[in-house]
C-alpha positions in Angstrom: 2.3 -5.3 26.0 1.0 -2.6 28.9 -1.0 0.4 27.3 1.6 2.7 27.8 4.0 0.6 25.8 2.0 0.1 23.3 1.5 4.1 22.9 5.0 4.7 23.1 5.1 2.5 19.9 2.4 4.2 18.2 4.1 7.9 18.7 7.9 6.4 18.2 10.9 8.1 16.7 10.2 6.6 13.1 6.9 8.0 12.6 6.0 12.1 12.3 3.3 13.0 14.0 2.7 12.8 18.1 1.2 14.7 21.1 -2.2 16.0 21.7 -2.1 18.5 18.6 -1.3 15.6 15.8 -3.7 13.2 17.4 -6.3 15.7 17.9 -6.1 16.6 14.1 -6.3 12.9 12.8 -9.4 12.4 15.5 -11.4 15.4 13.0 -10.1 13.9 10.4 -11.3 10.3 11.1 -14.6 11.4 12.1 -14.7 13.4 8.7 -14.0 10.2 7.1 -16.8 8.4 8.9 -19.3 11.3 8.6 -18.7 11.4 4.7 -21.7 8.8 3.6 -24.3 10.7 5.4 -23.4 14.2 3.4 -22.8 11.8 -0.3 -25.0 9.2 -2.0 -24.6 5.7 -1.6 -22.9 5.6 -5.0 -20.8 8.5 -4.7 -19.0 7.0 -1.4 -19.1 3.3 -3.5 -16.4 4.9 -5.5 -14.5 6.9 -2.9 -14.1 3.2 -1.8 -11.8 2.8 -4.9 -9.3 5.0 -3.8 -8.8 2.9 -0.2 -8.1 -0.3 -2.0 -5.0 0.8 -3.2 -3.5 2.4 0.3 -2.6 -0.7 1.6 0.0 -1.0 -1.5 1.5 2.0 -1.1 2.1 1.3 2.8 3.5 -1.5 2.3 5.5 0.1 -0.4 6.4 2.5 2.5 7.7 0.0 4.6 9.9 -2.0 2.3 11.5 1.1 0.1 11.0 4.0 3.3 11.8 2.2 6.0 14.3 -1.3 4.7 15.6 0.6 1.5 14.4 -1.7 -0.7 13.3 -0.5 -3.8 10.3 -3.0 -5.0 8.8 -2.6 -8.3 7.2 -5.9 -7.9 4.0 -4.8 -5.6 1.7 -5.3 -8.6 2.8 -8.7 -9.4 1.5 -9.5 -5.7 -1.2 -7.6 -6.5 -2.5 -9.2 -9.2 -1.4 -12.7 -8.2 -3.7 -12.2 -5.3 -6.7 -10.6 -7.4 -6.4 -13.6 -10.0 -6.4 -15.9 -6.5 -9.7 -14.9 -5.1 -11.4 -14.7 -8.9 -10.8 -18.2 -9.1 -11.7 -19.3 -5.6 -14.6 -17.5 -6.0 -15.9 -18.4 -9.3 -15.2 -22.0 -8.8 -16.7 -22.0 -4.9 -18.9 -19.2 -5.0 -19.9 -16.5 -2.0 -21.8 -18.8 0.1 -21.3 -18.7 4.3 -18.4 -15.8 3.8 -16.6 -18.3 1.3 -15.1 -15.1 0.0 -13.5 -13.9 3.2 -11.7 -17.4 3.6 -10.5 -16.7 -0.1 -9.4 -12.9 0.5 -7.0 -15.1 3.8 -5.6 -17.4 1.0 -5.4 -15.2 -2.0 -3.1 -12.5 0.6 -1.4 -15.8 2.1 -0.5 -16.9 -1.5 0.8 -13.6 -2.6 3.3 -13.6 0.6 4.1 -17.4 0.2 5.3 -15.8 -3.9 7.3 -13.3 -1.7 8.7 -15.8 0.6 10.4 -17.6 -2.2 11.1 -14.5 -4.4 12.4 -12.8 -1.4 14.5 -15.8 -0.4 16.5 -15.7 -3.6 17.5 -11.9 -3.4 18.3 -11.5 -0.2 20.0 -14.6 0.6 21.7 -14.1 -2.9 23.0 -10.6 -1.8 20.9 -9.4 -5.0 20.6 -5.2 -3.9 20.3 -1.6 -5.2 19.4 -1.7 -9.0 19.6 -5.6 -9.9 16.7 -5.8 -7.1 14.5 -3.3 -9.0 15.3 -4.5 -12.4 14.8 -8.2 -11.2 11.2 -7.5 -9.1 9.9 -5.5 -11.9 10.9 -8.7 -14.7 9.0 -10.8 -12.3 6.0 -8.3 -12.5 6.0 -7.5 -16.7 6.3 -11.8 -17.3 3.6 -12.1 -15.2 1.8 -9.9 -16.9 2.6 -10.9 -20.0 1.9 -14.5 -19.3 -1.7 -13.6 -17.7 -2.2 -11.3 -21.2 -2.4 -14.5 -23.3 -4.5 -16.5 -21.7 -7.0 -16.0 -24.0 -8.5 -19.6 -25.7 -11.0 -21.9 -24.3 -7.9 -24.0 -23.0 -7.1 -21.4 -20.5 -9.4 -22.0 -17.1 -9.3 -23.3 -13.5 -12.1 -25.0 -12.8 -15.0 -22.6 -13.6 -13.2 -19.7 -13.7 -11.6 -18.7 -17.3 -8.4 -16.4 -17.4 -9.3 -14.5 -20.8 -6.3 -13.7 -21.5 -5.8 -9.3 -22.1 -9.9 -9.2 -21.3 -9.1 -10.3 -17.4 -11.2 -12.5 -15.1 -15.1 -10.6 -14.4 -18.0 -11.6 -12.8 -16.5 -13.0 -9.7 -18.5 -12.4 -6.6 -17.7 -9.1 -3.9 -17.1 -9.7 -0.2 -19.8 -11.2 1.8 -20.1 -11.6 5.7 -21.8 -14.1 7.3 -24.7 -12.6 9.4 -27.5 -13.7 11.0 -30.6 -13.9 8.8 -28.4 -14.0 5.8 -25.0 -13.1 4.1 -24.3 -9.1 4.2 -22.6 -8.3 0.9 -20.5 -5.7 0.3 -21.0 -4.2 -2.9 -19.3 -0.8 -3.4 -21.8 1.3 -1.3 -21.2 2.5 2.1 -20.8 -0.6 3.8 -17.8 -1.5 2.1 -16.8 2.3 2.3 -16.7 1.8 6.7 -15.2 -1.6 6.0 -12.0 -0.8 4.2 -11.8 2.6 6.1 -11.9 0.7 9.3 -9.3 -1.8 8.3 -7.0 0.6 7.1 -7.0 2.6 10.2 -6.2 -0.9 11.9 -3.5 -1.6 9.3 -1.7 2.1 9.7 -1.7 2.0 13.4 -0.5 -1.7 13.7 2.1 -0.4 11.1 3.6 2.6 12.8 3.8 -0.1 16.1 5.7 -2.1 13.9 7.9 0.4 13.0 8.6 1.9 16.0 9.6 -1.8 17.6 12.8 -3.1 17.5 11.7 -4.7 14.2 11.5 -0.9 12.7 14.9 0.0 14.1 16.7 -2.7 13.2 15.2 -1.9 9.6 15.7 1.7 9.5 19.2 0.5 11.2 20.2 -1.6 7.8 18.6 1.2 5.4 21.2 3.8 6.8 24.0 1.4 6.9 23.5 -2.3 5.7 27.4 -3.3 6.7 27.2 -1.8 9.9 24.1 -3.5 10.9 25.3 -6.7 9.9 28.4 -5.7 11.9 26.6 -5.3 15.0 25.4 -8.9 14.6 21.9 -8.4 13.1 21.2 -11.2 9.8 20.0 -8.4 7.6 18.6 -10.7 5.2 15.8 -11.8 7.3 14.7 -8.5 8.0 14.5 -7.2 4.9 12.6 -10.4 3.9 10.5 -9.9 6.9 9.6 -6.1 5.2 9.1 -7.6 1.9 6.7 -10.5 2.8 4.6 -7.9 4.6 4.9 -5.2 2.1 3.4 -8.4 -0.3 0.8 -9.1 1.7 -0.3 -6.0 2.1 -0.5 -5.7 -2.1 -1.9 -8.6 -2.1 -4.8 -7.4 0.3 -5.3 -4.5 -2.2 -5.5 -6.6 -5.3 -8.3 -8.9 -3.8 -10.5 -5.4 -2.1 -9.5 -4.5 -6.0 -10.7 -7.1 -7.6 -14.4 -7.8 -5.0 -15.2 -3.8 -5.7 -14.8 -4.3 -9.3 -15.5 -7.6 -9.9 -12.7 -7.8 -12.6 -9.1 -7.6 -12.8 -7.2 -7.3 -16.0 -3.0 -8.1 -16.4 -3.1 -4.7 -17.3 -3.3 -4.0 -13.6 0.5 -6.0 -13.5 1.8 -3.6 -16.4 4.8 -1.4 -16.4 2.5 1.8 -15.9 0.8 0.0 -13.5 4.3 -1.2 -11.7 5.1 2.4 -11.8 2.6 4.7 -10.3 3.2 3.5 -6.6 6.8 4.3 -7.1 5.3 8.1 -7.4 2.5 7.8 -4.4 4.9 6.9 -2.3 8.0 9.4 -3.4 5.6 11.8 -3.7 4.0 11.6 -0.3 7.3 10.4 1.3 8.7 7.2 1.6 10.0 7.5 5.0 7.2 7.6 6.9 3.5 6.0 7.4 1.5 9.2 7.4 3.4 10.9 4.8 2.8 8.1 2.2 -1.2 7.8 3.3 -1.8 11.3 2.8 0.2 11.3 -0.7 -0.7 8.5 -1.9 -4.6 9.5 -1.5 -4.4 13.3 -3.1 -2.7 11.6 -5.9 -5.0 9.1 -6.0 -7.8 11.8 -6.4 -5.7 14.0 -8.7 -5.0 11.0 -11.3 -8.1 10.4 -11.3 -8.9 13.8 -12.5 -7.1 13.8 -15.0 -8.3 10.4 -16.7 -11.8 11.7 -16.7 -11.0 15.5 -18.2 -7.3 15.0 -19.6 -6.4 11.6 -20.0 -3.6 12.1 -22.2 -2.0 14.2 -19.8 -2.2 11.7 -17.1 0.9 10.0 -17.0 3.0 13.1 -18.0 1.8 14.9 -14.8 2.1 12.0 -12.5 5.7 11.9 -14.4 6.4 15.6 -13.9 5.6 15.2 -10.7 7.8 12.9 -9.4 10.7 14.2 -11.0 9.9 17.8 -9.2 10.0 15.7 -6.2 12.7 14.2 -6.7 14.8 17.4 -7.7 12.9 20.0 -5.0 11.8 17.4 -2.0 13.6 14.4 -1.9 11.8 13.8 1.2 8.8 13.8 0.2 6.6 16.7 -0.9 3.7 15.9 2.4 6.8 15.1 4.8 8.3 18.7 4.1 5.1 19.8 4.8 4.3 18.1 8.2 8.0 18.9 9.1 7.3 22.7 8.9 5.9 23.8 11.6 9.0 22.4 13.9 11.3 24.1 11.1 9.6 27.5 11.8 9.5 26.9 15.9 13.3 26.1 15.6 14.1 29.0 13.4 11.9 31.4 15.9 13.8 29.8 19.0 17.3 30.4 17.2 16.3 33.8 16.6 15.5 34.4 20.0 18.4 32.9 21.7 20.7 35.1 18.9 18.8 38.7 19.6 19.2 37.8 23.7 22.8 37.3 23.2 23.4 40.4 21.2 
């Protein structure tokens, strides 16, 4: 794929944001990002790294409910599948020579081979709309509820014992191999540039993928499934295609979950849990990359708030929320937003054209 191709993807139809202005902005913004650890402590930016873990959910989130109109609740299911996958590779093989980064590549792979065979059975079985929701998210609570009692002595792989509603702790975070000696990345500022780096590599090979014939195809079927099929496209594997890589994706978040934290609980698979990337991404706004990052990391921040000073108010906000969005902004609170300024300079232009004809 020549460069100018491959730039053509990256500012395509499907995606807000393009031209010198947009990409000048998200060049201060990265550089913010990357300048952050010298102006915090090492712990301060170990948490921020938190709050990337869970962006990779959301955009895959984005590309299977915003882009294939498929509404998933079942990203935490991969989520935690994969987190339980890497705490028992781990704790049975340990961190030596970047063991963990070969378990982070099979805990993802077994969280999409779980999609492969759950996606299968939907959309090959014309399962849509609601049934597809209420089916992915009673593949996400049993899971949970299976994980939740695993508690007795009975219940291990290996070395590594489930503990039931407790969760899996002590597993080991990332290492990379190095010269001289495994670099680990506890959550400090290493693992800060890590995940910031990898999810600029993720987002931008994600608005290429959307902007391909892949994305229009997709965008093709969420506007008008029959018609698409019509037109000789097998719908089915392209929506599968979006949901294995949506999975994956929530699968990468569970594992960078579960090495910061070095725990995961089946709490992390409940229905609260199942619901709250619903509202990052409807918030921000499902139809597009940018829109859901953005959203899905103020809300991120503003949750987070209010667990530490209000924490019963939590969930009614992030509730509230939603259902504002829903009612006021269907698109998205952040894609109204972005798409004012071309409101405005439309609005001006009409203006001008009506005063120069009168």
């Amino acid at each position: 794929m020549s460069f100018a191709r491959l730039i053509s993807r990256i500012e395509g139809p499907q995606t807000l944001g393009r031209g010198p202005a947009f990409w000048g902005g998200f060049a201060v913004v990265l550089a913010a990002a990357y300048g952050y650890p010298l102006l915090a402590d090492g712990y301060t930016v170990g948490n921020t790294a938190y709050f990337l873990t869970w962006t990779f959910m959301a955009l895959g989130l984005c590309l299977i409910w915003g882009y294939g109109g498929v509404l998933s609740f079942g990203q935490t299911a991969f989520f935690g599948m994969a987190g339980y996958g890497y705490g028992v590779l781990t704790l049975n093989f340990g961190e030596a020579y970047g063991f963990t980064l070969l378990a982070l590549v099979l805990a993802v792979a077994a969280a999409a081979l779980l999609a492969v065979v759950l996606g299968y059975f939907l959309f090959f079985g014309r399962i849509s709309g609601v049934f597809l929701g209420i089916v992915t998210l009673s593949v996400t609570l049993v899971f949970e509820r299976f994980m939740a009692q695993t508690a007795g002595p009975e219940w291990r792989i290996g070395a590594a014992r489930l503990n039931g509603f407790n969760g899996m702790s002590g597993m080991p975070p990332l290492t990379v191999p190095w010269f001289g000696g495994d670099i680990v990345l506890f959550p400090d500022v290493a693992l800060y540039y890590v995940l910031l780096t990898l999810l600029l590599v993720v987002y931008l090979a994600l608005r290429i993928l959307v902007n391909s014939r892949f994305g229009n195809v997709l965008v093709a079927i969420r506007e008008n499934p029959e018609r698409a099929e019509m037109l000789g496209y097998d719908i089915r594997r392209y929506q599968l295609g979006a949901f294995v890589i949506g999975a994956a994706l929530a699968g990468l978040s569970g594992v960078l979950y579960t090495s910061w934290g070095q725990y995961i609980t089946p709490s992390s698979m409940g229905i609260t849990a199942a619901a709250l990337p619903i509202i990052w991404v409807a918030v921000g706004g499902r139809s597009d990359l940018t829109a859901t990052l953005v959203g899905t990391l103020a809300i991120l921040a503003l949750f987070q708030a209010l667990t530490i000073h209000g924490s019963q108010y939590a969930l009614v906000v992030m509730g509230a929320l939603l259902v504002v969005t829903v009612l006021a902004a269907p698109e998205g609170i952040v894609t109204a937003l972005l798409k004012l300024p071309g409101r405005f300079g439309r609005r001006s232009a009409v203006r001008a054209i009506t005063e120069a004809e009168g």
